[in-house]
Phi, psi and omega in degrees: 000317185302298189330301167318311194293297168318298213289308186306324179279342179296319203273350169285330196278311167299321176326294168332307173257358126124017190243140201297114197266033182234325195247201179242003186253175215292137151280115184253003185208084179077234172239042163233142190304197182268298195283334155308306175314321171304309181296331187291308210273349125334338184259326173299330201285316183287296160312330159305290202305011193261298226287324196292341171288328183257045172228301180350267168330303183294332161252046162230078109331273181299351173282317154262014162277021128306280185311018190218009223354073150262165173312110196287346183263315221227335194123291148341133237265114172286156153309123178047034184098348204253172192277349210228150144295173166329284207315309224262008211223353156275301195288331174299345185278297201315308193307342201270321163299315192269004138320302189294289212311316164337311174270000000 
């Protein structure tokens, strides 16, 4: 833990005075040198484009479990022509009464 506390007071201090908080040179880009800054915003770049594929990937789910008819929350073989299982096709009718019953 002491170790963590020195490393955080160093990186605060460069920040501070305006020195590259990965190197020892001048920051010209934010709390980075130049040759950090390329690798930082490479790397953001690479982690955006991981999260956009897998919201990607998380929505065409339910398009295919449509086309496959399964249950779009679960998976599982829908019922009657619908969109839902037995289970998820009880609780949207129940959630529905007691909606109804509200107004």
């Amino acid at each position: 833990m002491e170790g963590e506390k020195k490393w955080r007071k160093i990186y605060r201090e460069k920040k501070e005075n305006g020195i590259c908080v990965r190197c020892s040179k001048k920051a010209t880009h934010g709390m980075h040198c130049y040759e950090h800054y390329l690798k930082e915003h490479r790397r953001s770049m690479g982690r955006a484009e991981n999260e956009r594929n897998k919201r990607h990937d998380r929505g065409l789910v339910p398009v295919k479990r449509k086309d496959n008819g399964l249950c779009l929350w679960c998976g599982e073989k829908a019922v009657n022509g619908t969109n839902v299982c037995g289970r998820h096709g009880k609780i949207f009718s129940d959630a529905g009464k007691k909606a109804a019953k509200k107004r």
